[in-house]
N, C-alpha and C positions, 0 to 999 in steps of 0.2 A: 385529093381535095381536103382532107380530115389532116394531112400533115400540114398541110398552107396552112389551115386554122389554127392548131397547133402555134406554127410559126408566129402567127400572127399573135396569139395569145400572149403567148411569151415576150413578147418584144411589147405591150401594151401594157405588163405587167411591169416590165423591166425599167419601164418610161414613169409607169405608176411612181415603183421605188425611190424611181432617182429625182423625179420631183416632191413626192413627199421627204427623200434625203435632206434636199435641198432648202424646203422649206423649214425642217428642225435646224438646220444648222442658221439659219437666221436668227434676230435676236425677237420676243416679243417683245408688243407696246405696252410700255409700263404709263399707271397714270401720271406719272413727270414728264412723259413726253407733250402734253398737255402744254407746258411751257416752251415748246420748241417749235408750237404751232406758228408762224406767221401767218395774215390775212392780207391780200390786194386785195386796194377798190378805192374808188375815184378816181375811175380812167379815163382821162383826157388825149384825144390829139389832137396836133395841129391841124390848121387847116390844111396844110399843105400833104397827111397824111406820114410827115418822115420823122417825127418823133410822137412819144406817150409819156407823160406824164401819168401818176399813180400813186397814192398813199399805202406806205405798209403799217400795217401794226405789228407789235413784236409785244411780246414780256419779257420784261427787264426786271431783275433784283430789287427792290427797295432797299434805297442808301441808308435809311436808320436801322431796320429790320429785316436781315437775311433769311428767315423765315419769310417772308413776306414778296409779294411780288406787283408790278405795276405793270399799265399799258403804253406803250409810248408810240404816237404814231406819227413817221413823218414822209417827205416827198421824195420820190426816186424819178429817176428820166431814162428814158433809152432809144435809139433810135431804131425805128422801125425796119432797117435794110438788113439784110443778114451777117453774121457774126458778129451784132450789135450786142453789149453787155452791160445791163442796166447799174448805173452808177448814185447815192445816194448824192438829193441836194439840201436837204437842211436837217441838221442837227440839232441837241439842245435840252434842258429840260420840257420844254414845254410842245407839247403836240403842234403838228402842222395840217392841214385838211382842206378840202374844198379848193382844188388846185383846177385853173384856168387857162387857156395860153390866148394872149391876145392876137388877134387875127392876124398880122404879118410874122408870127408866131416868135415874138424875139424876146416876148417877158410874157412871164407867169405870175400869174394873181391869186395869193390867197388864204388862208385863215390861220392867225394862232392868237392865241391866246395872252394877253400883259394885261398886269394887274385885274386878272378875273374876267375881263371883256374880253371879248374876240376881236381882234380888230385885222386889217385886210394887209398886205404884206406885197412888194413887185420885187420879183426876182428875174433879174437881166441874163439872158441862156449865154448869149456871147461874153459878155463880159465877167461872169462868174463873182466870187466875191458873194458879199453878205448881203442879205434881204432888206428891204427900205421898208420901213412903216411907211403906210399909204395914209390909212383914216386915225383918227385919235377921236371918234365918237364916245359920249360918256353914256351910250344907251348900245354899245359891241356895233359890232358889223358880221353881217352874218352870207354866204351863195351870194360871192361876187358873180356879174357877168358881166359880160365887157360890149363895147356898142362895136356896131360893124366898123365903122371906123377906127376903132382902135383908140381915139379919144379919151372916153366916159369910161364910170364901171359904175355899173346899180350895185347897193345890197341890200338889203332888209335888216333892220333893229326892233328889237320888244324893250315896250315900257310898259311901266304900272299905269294906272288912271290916275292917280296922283300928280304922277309925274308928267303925266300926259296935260292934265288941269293949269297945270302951272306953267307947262311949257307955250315960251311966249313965239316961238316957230310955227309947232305944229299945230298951237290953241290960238292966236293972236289976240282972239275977243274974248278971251278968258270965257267961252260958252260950256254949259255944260252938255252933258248926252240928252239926244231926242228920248233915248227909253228911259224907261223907271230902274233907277238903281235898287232896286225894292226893297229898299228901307224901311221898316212901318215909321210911322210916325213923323215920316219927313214928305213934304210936298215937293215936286219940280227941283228937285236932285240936292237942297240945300242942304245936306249931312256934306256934300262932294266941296261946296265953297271953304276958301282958305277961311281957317279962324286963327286970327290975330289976337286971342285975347289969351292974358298970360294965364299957363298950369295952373291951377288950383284947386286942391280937392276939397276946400271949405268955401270957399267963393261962388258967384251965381252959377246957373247954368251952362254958360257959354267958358268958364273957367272951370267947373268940373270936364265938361265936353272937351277942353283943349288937355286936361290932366290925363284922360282914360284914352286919347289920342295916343300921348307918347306912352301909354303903357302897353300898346298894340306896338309903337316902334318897337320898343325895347321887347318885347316878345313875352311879357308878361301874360298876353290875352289872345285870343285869335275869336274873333266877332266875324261870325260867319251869315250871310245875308245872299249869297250863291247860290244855286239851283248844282252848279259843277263843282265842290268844295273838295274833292278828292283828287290830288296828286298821282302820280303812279307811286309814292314813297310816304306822304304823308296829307294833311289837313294843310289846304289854305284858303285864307280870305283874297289872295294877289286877285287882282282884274288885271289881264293884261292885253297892249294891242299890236299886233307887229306893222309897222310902217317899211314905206318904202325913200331911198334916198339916192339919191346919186354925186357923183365926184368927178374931178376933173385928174388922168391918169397921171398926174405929173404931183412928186415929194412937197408937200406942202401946201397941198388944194384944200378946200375945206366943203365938208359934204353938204349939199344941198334937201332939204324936203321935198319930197313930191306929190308924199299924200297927208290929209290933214283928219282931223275929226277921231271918234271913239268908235273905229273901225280898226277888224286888219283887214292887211293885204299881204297875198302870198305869191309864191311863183314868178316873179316878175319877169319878163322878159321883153327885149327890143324887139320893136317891131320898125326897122331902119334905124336912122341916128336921134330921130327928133320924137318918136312917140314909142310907147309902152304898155304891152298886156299884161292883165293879171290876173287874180283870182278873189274876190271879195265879197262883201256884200254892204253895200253902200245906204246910204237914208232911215236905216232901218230903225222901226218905233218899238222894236222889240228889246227886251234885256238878251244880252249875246250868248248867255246860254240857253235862250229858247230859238235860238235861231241858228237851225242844221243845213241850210239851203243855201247855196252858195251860186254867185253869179260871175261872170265874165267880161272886163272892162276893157279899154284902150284911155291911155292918160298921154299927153303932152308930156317933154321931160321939164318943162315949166310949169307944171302942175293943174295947167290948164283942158279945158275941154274934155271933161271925163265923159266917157258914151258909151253906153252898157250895151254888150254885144249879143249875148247870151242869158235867159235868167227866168225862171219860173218857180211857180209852188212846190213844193213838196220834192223839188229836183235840186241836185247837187251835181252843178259846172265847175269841172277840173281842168285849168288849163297844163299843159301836158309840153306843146311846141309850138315855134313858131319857125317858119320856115325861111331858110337863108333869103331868099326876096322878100321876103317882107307880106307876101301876097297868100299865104292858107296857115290855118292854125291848127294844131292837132287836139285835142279835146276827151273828154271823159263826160257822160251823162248816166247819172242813176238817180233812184228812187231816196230818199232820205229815210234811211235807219229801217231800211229794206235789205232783206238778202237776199243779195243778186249779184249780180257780173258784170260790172258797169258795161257802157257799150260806147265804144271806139269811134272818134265821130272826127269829121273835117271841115274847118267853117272857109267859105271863100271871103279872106278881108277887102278884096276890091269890087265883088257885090255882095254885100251883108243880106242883103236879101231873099239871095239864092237860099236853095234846104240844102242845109249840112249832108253828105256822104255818109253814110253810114256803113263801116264795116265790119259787116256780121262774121263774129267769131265768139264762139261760146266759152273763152279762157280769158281770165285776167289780162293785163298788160302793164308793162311797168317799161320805164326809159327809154320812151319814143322820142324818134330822132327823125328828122326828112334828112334825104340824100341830096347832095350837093346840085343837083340837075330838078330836084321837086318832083321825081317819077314815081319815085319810093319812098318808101316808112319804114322804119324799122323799131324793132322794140324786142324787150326779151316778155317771154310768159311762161308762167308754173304750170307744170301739168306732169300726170304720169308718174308725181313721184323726182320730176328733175324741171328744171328751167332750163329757156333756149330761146336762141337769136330769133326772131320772124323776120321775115319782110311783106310788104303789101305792092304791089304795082296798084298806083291810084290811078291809072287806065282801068284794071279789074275788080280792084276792091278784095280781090281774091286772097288769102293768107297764105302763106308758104313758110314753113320751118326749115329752119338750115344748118339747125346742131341737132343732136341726141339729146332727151328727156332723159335720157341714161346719166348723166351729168349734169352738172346748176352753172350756166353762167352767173356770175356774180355782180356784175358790170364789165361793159363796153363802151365803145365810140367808133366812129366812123366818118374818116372823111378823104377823098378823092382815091375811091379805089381800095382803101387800107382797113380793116379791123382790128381794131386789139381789144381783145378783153380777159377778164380775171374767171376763173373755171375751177372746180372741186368737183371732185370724183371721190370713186373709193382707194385708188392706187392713190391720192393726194391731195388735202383738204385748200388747197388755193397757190394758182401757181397765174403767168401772164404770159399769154398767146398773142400772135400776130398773122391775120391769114387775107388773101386776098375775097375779094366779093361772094365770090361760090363757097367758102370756109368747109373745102371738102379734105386739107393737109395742112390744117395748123402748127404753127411751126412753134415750140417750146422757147421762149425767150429768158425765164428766171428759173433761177435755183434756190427758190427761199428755202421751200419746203422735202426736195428733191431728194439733196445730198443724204441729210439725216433720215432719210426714207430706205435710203439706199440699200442696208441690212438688216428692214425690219421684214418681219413675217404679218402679212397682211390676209385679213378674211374675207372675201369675192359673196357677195350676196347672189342667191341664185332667186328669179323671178316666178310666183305662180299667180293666178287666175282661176276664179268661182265666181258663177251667179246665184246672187241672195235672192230669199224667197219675194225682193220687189222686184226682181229681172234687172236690176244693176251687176254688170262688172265689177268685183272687189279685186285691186292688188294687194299683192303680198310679198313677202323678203323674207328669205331663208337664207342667214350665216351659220356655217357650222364654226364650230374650236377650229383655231387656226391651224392644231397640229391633230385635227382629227384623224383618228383611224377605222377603219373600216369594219363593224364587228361589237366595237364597242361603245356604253351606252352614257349618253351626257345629260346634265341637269340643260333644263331649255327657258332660257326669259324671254315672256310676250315683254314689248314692249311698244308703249302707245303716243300718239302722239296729241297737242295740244291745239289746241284754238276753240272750238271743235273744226274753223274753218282753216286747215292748215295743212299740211301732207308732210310725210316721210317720202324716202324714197332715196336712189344710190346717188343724186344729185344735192342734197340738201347736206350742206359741212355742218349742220349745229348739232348733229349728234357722232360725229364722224370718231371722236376720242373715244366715248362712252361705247359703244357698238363693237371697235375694236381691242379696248381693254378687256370685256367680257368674254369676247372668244377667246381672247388671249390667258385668262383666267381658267377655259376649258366652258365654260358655257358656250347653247346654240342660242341664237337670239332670232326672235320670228316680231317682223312687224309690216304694219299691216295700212293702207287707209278708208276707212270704216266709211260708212253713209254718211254726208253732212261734210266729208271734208274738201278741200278746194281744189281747183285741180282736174276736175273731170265734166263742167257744166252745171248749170244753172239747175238743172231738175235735180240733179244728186246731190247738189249743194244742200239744197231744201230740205232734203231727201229724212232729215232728224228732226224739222218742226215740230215740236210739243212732245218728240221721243229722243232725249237724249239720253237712256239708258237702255230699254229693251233691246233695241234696234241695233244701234253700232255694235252692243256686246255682242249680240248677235254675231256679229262680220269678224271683229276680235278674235272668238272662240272659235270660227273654222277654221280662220287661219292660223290658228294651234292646233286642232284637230289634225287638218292635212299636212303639216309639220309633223307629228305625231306619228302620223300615217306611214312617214316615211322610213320609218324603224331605228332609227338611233338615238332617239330620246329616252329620256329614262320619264317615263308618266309619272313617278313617285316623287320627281323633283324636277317641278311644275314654278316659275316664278314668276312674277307680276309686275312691274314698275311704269309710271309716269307722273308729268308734269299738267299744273294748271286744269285745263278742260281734261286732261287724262287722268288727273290726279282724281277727279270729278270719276271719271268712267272705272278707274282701278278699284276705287272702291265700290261702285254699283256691283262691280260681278263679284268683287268676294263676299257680298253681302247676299247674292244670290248664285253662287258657285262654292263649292266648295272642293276643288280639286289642288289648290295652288298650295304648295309647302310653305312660302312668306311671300309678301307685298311691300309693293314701297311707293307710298305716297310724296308728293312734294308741289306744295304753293296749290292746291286745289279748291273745287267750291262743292258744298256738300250739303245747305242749308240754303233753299234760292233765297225764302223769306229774309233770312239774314246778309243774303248775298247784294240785295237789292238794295239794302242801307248804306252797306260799307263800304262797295267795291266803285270805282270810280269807272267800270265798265257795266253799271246796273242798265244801260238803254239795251242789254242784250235778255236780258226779263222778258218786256214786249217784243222784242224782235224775232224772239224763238217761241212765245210760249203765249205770245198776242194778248195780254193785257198788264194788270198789276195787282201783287198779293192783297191787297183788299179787296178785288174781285172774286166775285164770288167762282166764277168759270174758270179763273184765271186761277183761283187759290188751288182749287182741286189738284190739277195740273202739277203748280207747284210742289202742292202735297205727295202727289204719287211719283214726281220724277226725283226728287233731294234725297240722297243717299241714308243721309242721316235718321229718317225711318224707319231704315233698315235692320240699324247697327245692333238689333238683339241677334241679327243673324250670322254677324260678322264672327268666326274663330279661327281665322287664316291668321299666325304671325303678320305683325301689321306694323313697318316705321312709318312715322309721318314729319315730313319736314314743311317748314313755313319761314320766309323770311319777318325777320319784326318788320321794316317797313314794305312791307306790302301790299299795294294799295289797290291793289289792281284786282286779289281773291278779296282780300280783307280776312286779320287773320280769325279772328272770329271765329270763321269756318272753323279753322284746323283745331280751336280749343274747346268748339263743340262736341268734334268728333271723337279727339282725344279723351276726354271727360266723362264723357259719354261710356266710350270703352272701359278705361278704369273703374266707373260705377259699375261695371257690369263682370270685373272680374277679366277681363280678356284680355291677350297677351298683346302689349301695345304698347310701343317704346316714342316719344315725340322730341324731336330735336326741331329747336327755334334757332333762327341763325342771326346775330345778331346787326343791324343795319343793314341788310340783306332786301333786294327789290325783288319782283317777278320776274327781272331777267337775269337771277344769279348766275345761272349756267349755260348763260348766252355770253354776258357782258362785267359780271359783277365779279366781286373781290376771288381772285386767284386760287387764297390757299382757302378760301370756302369751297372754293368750283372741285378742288379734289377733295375736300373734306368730306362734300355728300357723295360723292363717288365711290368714296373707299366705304364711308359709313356703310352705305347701299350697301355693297359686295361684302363688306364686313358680317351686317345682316344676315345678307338670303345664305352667307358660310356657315351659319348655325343651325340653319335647317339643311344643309345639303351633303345630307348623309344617304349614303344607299342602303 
């Protein structure tokens, strides 16, 4: 018996070797591979289920600046049968997007970009050749959809109020808005009437007034009278509203209005060939930034007989679908600037009367779709750490999952039988599948991301599981160094994630570079998602109410702990990093921890008081912490949870990065924090990134995306001595 063991030893040791052989002889992921990334999404099919249509993004070189790199995204096609090889169909400098196939699926609708607008594009499958401008609207064209017949195509365009005033379509009686522009000193919207009277900065009234006009054109001014003046990038005075239009599908049609007035209107979708759902809010005597509540219409596509379907107080209606007959809509209902889990609802349009279905499931839902026969629903939802397909039989109301939380679908479609959709893991950050209904052997259809993957050395997160002192399940993800050995000990970075309502997990691609250059560099990385993030239900959602520090660090630090636990970390070199709402939480614990050898902060909030001013996401203030820093209940709160309180106690090496237009923390925070520190003597290095957004390292300028990457590792390489 003790020889078989033996045996066995040996041969499990020998399996050891030659996979770990195996593994070193690969290359690791350097952060240039970063650039090799491509992403699918906007996946369309036919009706007919036998081809997919699909945007890739790619980075491409910048033609003045080889240093320098761009995004360029455009449409590929493939058909869904086997040994199908997806082929690109448009070219070009300018991006391609929001790709359609019209219902006898023989032309594709859809968006690029001339002269700055978006305007709508038909691309003919049979006959090949070059794409036809469709619309030439001077306000873009924005989510073509096409009517069942195959006829029409809606889109939606944003104008200014200006241009909305003067617009003799969508304005005809030159009237102005039912609410208050809330001007002081102007009655019943007269600041909005055209003035005709010429510039003059020495001239009456009404000619200083037309002078100080064009000096807001000319940008000399920004006159802010807004309740929403914050950007995700920067300050504006814009009011804008988006409308809805339609066209006739044939070169040379010219688009029609549908809807009129100082509203928008979003989602649009047919409901048969002759009327239209949407999402709006109609009549309303309020200014549009006090108005969070959103309702549910059906419009004529002559713009007549508009008849609100759905719509109450303090509730916010999302239209979502509408079903191939024409006969149920899919829908979203939640509370306004409440954190919750919207909830999943079905309205029957041929008796409105009927009560909506309601299907209870405690996770998000995103790109709900009915099935061709109206039995089924389907949608993808976050949970777990990954996204995945559902489906609903609307006989049971019942949810069913059909992929692994272990991976993120990214988008899908679905139709007669067929699924394709775009998928990230950790063996590969976005590649495009094709599987039938059960999607129990999805079959691999691209090689964007594949080939160049081919020789690389990849780090496999391994999963654990604790219950926090609230009786919540926390997950957790433990990567070791890709060429770990057994025995010996490695520097470990926690690493957190942002929102606070948001998740990590082996299914989410936005951190998929980052994670595996770190192991690749000989770092373990442990991450976690903490009380409060999305993903696991509505009571854990909550779960950080008026604690967005004690609490999650809390969940953070076990799961470094039980990492820790594991024996191959080195405790002496300890590392910390995140973004936004983490950025927020990195610094709470080193300011009440003192274990971590350096930190890296980036684009975080750290001052609520301040936060509330600047950040064009301050309705999260009262949403987490139920009132506003002039309150006196509210202040306290404020006071004990903003980091920056702390900062006598922060001596952790400490970078901090912030985009200049950052509209979203406001940078404020980060010059508090910084300043702060420096007064104080502490070691604390601050990199500002110049035109840089909140989603620089989702979305934003290239060689910044590695710039903070290497900085980071540059960093914690200063402290990670044994």
């Amino acid at each position: 018996m003790n020889k078989i063991k033996n045996k066995i030893c040996i041969v499990l040791a020998l399996i050891a070797s030659v996979c770990c052989f195996s593994q070193q002889k690969k290359e690791l992921i350097q952060v240039t591979d970063l650039l090799k990334i491509r992403t699918v999404g906007d996946v369309e099919l036919s009706k007919d289920g036998q081809h997919a249509v699909f945007t890739v993004k790619s980075i491409i070189k910048n033609t003045e600046n080889p240093l320098d790199y761009d995004y360029d995204t455009q449409l590929w096609i493939t058909k869904t049968s086997k040994n199908s090889t997806p082929r690109q169909l448009t070219f070009g400098k300018e991006s391609s997007g929001s790709p359609v196939f019209s219902p006898d699926g023989r032309q594709i609708a859809f968006t690029r970009s001339i002269k700055g607008k978006s305007q709508i594009f038909l691309f003919k499958i049979d006959e090949g050749g070059e794409a036809i401008q469709l619309t030439e609207s001077k306000y873009g064209a924005g989510n073509p959809k096409w009517s069942p017949d195959g006829k029409q195509l809606l889109f939606t365009a944003s104008l200014q109020i200006n241009e909305l005033v003067k617009d003799s379509v969508l304005n005809p009686k030159k009237e102005l808005p039912l609410w208050s522009f809330e001007k002081p000193g102007f009655a019943a919207n007269d600041n909005l009437k055209v003035n005709k009277t010429k510039a003059d900065p020495n001239g009456n009234i009404e000619a200083i007034r037309a002078y100080l006009d064009n000096n807001e054109k000319d940008k000399k001014a920004k006159v802010v009278d807004k309740l929403q003046f914050q950007t995700e990038t920067g300050i504006s005075s814009e009011l804008r509203f988006s409308h809805i239009f339609i066209i006739d599908a044939k070169p040379g049609s010219k688009e029609r209005a549908i809807t009129k007035g100082f509203y928008s209107y979003s989602n649009p979708s047919f409901v048969g060939n002759d009327k239209i759902a949407f999402t709006g809010n109609i009549n309303e005597k309020r200014h549009p930034d006090r108005v969070l509540e959103t309702k549910i219409y059906t419009i004529n596509t002559d713009g007549t007989n508009v008849t609100e379907l759905l719509g109450a107080e303090n509730l916010v209606f999302q239209l979502l679908a509408v079903s191939p007959s024409g006969k149920q809509l899919a829908y979203q209902e939640s509370i306004i600037n409440n954190l919750s889990v919207p909830v999943l609802k079905i309205f029957n349009l041929e008796n409105p009367s009927a009560k909506s279905q309601t299907i209870e499931y405690d996770r998000n839902n995103n790109n709900v779709r009915f099935s061709k026969d109206e039995k089924q629903l389907y949608f993808t939802s976050s949970s777990n750490g990954g996204s995945a397909i559902c489906t609903v039989p609307l006989n049971t109301l019942k949810v069913q999952t059909l992929t692994s939380f272990d991976q993120g679908i990214t988008d899908y479609d679905i139709n007669n039988g067929v699924v394709v959709f775009a998928k990230t893991d950790v063996k590969n950050p976005s590649e495009l599948y094709v599987s039938d209904l059960k999607l129990k052997e999805p079959r691999l259809v691209s090689d964007f991301n594949t080939n160049w993957l081919k020789n690389k050395a990849i780090s496999f997160p391994e999963k654990g599981t604790f219950i926090n002192e609230k009786g919540l399940e926390i997950e957790y993800w433990v990567m070791k160094p890709t060429q770990f050995e057994q025995g010996k000990k490695y520097p470990l970075l926690t690493e957190i994630h942002g929102g606070p309502a948001s998740m990590f997990g082996p299914g989410d691609g936005s951190m998929w570079l980052e994670y595996q250059f770190f192991t690749a560099q000989g770092y373990g990385v442990v991450y976690s998602n903490p009380r409060g993030s999305s993903g696991y239900g509505e009571k854990f959602l909550r779960s950080n109410i008026n604690d967005w520090g004690t609490g999650p660090a809390s969940d953070v630090l076990t799961a470094l702990d039980k990492t820790v636990a594991q024996g191959w970390a080195d405790q002496s070199r300890l590392f910390i990093t995140g973004g936004s709402y983490a950025g927020y939480l990195t610094t709470w614990i080193i300011s009440h921890d003192q274990r971590f050898k350096a930190a890296s902060s980036q684009r975080g909030v750290y001052d609520f008081n301040t936060f509330f001013g600047e950040a064009n996401v301050w309705r999260m203030v009262p949403r987490y912490f139920g009132g506003y820093p002039w309150e006196e209940k509210t202040k306290a709160i404020l006071q004990r949870e903003s980091p920056i309180n702390y900062v006598e106690n922060i001596n952790t090496p400490f970078l901090i990065f912030h985009g200049d237009n950052d509209n979203r923390t406001g940078v404020t925070q980060s010059q508090m924090l910084y300043k702060s520190l420096k007064v104080l003597g502490k070691p604390v290095e601050y990199v500002r990134q110049p035109g840089a957004s909140h989603e620089l390292t989702r979305s934003g300028d290239n060689r910044q995306r590695i710039d903070q990457l290497l900085r980071t590792y540059e960093f914690f390489e200063r402290f990670n001595q044994k």
